[in-house]
C-alpha positions in Angstrom: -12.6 -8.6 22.6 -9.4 -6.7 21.8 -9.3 -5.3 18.3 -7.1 -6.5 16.0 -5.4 -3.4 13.9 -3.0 -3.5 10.7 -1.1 -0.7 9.0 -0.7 -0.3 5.3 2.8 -0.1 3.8 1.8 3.0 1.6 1.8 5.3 4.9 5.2 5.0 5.2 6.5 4.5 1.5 10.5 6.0 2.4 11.2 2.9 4.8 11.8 -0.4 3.5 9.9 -3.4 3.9 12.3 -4.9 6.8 12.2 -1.5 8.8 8.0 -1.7 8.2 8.1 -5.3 9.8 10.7 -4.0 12.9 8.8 -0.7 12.7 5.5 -2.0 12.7 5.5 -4.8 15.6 7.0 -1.9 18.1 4.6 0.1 17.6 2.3 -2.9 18.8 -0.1 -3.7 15.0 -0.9 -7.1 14.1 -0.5 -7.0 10.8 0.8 -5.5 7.8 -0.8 -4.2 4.0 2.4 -5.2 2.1 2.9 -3.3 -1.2 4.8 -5.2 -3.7 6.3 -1.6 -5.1 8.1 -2.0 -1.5 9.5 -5.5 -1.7 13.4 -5.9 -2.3 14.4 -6.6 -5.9 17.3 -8.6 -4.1 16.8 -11.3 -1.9 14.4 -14.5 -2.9 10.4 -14.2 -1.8 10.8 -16.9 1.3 13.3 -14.5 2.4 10.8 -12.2 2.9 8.3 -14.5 4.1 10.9 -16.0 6.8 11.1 -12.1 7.6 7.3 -11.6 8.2 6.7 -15.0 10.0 9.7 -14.2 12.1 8.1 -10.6 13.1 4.4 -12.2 14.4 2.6 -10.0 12.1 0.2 -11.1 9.9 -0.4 -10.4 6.2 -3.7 -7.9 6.2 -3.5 -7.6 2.2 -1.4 -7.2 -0.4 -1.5 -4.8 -2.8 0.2 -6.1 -6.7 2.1 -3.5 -9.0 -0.7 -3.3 -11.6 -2.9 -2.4 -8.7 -0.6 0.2 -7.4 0.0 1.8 -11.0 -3.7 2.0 -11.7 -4.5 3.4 -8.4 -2.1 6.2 -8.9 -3.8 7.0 -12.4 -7.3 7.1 -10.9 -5.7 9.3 -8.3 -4.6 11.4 -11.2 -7.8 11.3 -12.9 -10.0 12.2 -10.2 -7.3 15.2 -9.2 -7.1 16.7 -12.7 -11.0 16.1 -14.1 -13.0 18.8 -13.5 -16.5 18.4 -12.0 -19.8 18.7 -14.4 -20.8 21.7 -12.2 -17.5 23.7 -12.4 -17.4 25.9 -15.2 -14.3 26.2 -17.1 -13.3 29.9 -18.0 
């Protein structure tokens, strides 16, 4: 049994979600983590979903705005807090 692999969206947050899709099927995965921070504000949603059907990959996950924005403040949190055994000076 060939494993089946997907990419995430976030590891290549400059490109948009069409050159993901065309990106993504080249470089052979079967499926895609969309991010919703990368989705067009133009353009209707079957649009997109004519676009992802079209490319043979399939949907891995999706990750919503809320999710993203609180996922970047935990990111925040964890960078900035200081562990219990680190002393402060």
């Amino acid at each position: 049994m060939v494993p089946r692999l997907s990419v995430s969206q976030i590891s290549t947050l400059n490109s948009t979600f069409a050159d993901d899709i065309r990106t993504y099927r080249a470089a052979g995965f079967d499926g895609i983590g969309v991010w919703e921070l990368k989705l067009p504000a133009v353009g209707s949603d079957a649009e997109r979903l004519e676009l992802l059907a079209e490319s043979g990959l399939e949907s891995a996950g999706a990750v919503t705005l809320n999710a993203a924005k609180s996922l970047a403040v935990t990111a925040r949190l964890s960078v900035t807090r200081k562990l219990p055994n680190q002393r402060r000076k």
